[in-house]
DOTORKE-954873 format. One line per field, with one value per residue (C-alpha): residue number from 1; residue in three letters; x, y, z. Coordinates in steps of 0.001 Angstrom, whole numbers, plus 500000, padded with zeros to 6 digits. Each point is the difference from the previous one (the first is absolute). Last residue first. Layout:
N
fitor	c(NUM,...)
nuvex	c(ALA,...)
c1	c(X,...)
c2	c(Y,...)
c3	c(Z,...)
***
This chain:
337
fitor	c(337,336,335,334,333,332,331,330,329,328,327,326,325,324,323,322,321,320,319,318,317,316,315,314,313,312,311,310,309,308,307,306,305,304,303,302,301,300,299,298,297,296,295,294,293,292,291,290,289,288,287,286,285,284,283,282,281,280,279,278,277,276,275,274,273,272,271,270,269,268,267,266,265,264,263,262,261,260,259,258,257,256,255,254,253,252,251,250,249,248,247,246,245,244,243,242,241,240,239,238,237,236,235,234,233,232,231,230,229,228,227,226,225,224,223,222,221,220,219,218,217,216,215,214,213,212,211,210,209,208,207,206,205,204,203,202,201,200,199,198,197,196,195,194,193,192,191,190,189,188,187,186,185,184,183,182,181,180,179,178,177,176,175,174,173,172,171,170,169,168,167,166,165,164,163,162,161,160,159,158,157,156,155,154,153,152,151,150,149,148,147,146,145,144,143,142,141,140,139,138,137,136,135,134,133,132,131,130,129,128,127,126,125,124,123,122,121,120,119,118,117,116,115,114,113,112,111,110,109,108,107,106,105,104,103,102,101,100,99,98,97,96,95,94,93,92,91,90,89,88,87,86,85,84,83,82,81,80,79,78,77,76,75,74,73,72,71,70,69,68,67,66,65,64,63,62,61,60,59,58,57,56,55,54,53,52,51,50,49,48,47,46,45,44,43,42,41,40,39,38,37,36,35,34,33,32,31,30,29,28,27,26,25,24,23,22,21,20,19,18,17,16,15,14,13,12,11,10,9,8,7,6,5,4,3,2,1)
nuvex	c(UNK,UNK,UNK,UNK,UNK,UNK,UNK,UNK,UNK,UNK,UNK,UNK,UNK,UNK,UNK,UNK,UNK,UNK,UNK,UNK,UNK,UNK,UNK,UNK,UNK,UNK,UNK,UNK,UNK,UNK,UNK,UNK,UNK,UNK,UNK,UNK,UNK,UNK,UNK,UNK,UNK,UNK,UNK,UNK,UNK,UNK,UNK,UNK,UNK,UNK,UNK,UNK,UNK,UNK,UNK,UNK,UNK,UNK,UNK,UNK,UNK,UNK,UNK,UNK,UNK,UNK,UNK,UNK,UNK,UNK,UNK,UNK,UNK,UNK,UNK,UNK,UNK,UNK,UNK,UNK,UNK,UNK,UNK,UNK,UNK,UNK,UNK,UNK,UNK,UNK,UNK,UNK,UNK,UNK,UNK,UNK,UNK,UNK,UNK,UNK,UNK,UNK,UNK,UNK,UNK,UNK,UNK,UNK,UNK,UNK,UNK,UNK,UNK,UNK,UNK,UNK,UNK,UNK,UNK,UNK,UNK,UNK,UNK,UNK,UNK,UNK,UNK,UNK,UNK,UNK,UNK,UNK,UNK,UNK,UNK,UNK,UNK,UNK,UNK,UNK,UNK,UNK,UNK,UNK,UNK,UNK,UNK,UNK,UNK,UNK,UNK,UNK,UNK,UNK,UNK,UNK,UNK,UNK,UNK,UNK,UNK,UNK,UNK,UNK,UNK,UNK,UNK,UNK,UNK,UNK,UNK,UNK,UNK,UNK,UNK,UNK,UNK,UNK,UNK,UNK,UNK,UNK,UNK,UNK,UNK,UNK,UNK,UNK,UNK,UNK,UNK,UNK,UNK,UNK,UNK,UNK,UNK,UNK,UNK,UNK,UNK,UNK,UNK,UNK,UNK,UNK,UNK,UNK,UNK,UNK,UNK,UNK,UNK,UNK,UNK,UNK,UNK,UNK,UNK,UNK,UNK,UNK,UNK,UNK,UNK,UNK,UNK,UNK,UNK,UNK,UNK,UNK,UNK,UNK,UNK,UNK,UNK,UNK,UNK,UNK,UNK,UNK,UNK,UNK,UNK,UNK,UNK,UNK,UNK,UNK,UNK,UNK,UNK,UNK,UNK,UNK,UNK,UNK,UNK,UNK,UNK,UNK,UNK,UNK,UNK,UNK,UNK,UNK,UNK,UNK,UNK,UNK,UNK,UNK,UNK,UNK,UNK,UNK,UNK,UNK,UNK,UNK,UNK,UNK,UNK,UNK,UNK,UNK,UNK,UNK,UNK,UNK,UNK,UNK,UNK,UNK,UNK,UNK,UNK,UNK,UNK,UNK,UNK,UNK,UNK,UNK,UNK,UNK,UNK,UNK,UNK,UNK,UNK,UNK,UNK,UNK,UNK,UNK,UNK,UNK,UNK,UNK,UNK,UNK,UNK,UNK,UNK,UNK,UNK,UNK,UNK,UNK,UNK,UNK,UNK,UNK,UNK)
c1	c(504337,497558,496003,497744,497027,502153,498782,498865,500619,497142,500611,499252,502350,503027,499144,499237,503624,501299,498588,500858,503394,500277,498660,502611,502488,498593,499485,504181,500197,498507,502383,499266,501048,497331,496727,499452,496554,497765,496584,497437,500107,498349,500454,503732,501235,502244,503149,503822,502504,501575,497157,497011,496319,497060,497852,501864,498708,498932,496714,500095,501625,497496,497358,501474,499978,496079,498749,498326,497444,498924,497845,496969,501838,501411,499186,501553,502502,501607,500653,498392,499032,503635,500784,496910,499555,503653,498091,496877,502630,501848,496621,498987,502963,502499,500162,502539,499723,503231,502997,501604,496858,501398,503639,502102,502665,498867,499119,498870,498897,497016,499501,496697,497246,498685,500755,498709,496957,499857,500122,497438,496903,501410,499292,496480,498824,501518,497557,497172,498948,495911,500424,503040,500286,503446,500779,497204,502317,503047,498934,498085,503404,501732,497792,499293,496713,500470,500118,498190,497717,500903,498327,501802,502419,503539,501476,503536,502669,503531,502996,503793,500511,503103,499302,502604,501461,498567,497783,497633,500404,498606,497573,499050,499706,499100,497261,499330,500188,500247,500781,498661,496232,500266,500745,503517,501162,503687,502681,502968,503799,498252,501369,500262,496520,499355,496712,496979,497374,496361,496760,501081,497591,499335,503590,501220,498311,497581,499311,501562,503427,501576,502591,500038,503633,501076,495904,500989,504183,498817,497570,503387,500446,499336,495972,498583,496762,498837,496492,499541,500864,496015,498416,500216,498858,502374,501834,500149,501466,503240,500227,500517,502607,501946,499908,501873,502215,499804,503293,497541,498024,496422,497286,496141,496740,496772,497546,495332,499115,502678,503731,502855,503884,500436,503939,502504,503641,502977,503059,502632,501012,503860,501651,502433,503164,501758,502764,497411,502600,497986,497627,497354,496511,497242,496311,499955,502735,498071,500201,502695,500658,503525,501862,502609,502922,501993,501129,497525,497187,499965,500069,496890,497828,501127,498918,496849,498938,500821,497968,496690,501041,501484,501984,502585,503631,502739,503040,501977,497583,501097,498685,499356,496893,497535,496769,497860,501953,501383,501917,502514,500268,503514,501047,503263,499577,496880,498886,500823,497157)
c2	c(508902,500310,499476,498359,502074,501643,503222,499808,503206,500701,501730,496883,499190,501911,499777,496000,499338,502129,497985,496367,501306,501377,496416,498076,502429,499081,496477,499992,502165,497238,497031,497290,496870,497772,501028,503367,500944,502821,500343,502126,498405,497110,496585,499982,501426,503413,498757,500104,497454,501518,502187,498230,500817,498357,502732,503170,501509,503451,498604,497463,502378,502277,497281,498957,503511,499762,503477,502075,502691,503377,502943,498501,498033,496053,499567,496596,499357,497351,501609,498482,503082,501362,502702,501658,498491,501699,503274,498990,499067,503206,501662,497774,500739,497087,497320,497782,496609,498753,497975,497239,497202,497237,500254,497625,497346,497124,496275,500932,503525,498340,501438,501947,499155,496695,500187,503126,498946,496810,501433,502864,496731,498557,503291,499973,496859,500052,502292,498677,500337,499669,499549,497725,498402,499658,501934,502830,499561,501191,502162,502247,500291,500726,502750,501673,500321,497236,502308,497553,501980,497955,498880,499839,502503,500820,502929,499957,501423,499778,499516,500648,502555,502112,503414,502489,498328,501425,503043,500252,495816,499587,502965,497614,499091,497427,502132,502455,499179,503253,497720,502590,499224,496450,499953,500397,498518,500819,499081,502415,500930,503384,499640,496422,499622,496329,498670,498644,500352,500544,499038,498669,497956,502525,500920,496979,500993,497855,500407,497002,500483,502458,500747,503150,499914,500677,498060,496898,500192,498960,497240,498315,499540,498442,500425,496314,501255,503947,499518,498104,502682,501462,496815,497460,496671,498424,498292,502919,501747,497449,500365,503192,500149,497525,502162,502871,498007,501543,501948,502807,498299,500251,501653,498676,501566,497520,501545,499262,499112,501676,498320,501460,499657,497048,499094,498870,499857,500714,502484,498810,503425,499572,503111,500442,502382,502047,500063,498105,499162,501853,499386,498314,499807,499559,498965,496428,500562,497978,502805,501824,503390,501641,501363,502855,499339,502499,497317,500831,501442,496963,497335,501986,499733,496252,499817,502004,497251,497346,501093,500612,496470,497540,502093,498207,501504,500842,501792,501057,498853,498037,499747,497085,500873,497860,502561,498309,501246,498157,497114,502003,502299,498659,500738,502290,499998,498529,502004,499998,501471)
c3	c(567781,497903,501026,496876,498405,497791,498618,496335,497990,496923,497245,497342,498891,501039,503777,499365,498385,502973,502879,498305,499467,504072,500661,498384,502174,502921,499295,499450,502731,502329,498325,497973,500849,498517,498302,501816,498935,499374,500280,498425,496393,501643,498181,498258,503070,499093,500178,502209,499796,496767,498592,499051,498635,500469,500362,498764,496724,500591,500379,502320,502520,499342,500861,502477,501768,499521,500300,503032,498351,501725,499389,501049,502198,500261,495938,498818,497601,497205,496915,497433,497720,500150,497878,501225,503171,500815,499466,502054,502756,500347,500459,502269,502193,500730,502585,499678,501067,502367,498645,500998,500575,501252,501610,498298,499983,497792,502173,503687,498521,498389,496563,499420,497273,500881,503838,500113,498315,501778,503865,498565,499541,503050,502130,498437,499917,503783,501072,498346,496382,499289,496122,499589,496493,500544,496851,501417,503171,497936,497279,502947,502408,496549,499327,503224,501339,502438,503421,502348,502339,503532,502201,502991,499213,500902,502161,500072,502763,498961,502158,499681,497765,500328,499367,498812,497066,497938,500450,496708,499845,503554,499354,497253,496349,497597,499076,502870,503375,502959,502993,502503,497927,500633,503955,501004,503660,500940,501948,501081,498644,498952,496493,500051,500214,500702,498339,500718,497378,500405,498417,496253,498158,496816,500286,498519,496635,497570,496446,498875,501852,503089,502027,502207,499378,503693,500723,498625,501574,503635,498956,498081,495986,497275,498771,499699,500647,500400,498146,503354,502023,501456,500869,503381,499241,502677,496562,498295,503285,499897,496796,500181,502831,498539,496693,502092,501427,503632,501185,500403,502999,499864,501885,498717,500295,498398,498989,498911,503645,501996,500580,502012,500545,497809,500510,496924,500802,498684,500214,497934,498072,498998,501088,497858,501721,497705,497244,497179,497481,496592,497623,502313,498714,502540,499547,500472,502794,502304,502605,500307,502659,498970,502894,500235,502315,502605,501818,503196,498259,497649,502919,502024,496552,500525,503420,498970,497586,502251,502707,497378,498881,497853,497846,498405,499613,497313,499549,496878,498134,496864,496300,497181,498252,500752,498610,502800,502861,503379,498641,498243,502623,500676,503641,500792,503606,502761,502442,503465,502293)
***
């Protein structure tokens, strides 16, 4: 294997900033996977796995070897009355992917429409929208433990997800995903209990929603309220939900009687990051080429040439306006490199 030197990432993450590997590779295959492994060993290299980039913000000159995930495929491996198993490749797009199931009238990742990014990154993030979570689907994941320098099969439970996180997060950059096992639904439960999801199909007068009701129905509300990363660098949603104690929340309710939050425990409540955002004054606002999208006070943009530190350092003031608000520290949901 030969890789490619000095390459602009440019084209490779949704944030645009302008940023060059020092090498660079595609990863077709298991074989070519361990070739490259093989070529880092050998000159002494570290590696940095990339998928779409949709999640990834680069602040510095990446002195490594990307590996650019390009493994595809889509195979049915078995099928009982009411499921349908599926192995994918992780170089997948991941909205591709669930389309592709809408269409076979397969249920379980509709909720998770239009989401950027590839099959192998969903479960690293353990993505997840409109009350529905990537794990849910999951069988197995196979992954290359670069630990052990071996192949590896990891059930649910070995893969330890929380919200929007992962044993592949915990350990990073240890496993390299390549496949991911699913198990969809035949006939499916539709999860429609979310508020926009209801707004939607009650505005298309759509009582008995099917399938693709439902994933078009999330296509427009992300569409509506997040900017596509094709025209204004970003990353979706940049910060996670905090969870606080319940105690912490009834005295935040106090001062603030709209606060936007949801009980996940009896001692637990998970707030709206945008809504903190909101509220210390930041939707809308810009800083040089850098803003807080004018639509979702969760995501921040790069409007032109904007650098990663630049976004970093926007999102350290963002942080800090919210600790000294309202006590709360946000935790970014986005992976810095």
């Amino acid at each position: 294997m030969t890789p490619t030197q000095n390459i602009s990432l440019k084209p490779f993450h949704s944030f645009g900033c302008e940023v060059n590997a020092a090498y660079f590779t595609t990863i077709e295959s298991s074989q070519s996977l361990e070739s490259a492994l093989d070529w880092c060993k050998q000159h002494n290299k570290p590696f940095l796995v990339l998928g779409s980039g949709s999640n990834m913000l680069f602040t510095k000159q990446v002195d490594a070897l990307v590996l650019k995930m390009e493994i595809k495929g889509i195979q049915k491996t078995n099928e009982t009355a009411s499921a349908v198993y599926l192995s994918v490749g992780a170089g997948e797009n991941w909205h591709h992917f669930v389309s592709y199931c809408v269409q076979k009238g397969w249920g379980g990742i509709e909720n998770l429409s239009l989401i950027p990014g590839t099959v192998g990154a969903a479960p690293i993030q353990n993505i997840g929208a409109y009350g529905v979570e990537v794990k849910e689907t999951i069988e197995n994941i196979t992954a290359y433990d670069t630990h052990n320098g071996e192949w590896v099969k990891l059930n649910k439970l070995d893969c330890d997800f929380g919200y929007r996180n992962s044993l592949f997060k915990k350990e990073k950059n240890r496993y390299i995903i390549c496949k991911v096992d699913f198990c969809l639904q035949k006939q499916p439960k539709l999860r429609i209990d979310y508020g926009a999801i209801r707004e939607v199909l009650h505005q298309k007068e759509i009582q008995n929603p099917s399938l693709e009701d439902v994933s078009n129905a999330v296509i427009l509300i992300r569409t509506q309220k997040l900017p596509d990363p094709k025209k204004i660098g970003n990353a979706g949603s940049f910060f996670k939900n905090p969870t606080i104690s319940k105690e912490q929340f009834e005295a935040l309710k106090i001062k603030n009687d709209d606060i936007m939050a949801f009980p996940i425990s009896d001692i637990a409540y998970k707030l709206a990051a945008g809504w903190l955002i909101e509220h210390c004054g930041w939707k809308g606002v810009k800083k040089g080429n850098i803003g807080c999208y004018e639509k979702q006070a969760l995501v921040i943009v790069n409007y032109g040439n904007g650098t990663g530190q630049e976004i970093l350092d926007f999102s350290k003031e963002i942080i800090q306006s919210v600790l000294e608000k309202f006590g709360v520290e946000l935790e970014r949901e986005v992976n810095i490199y």
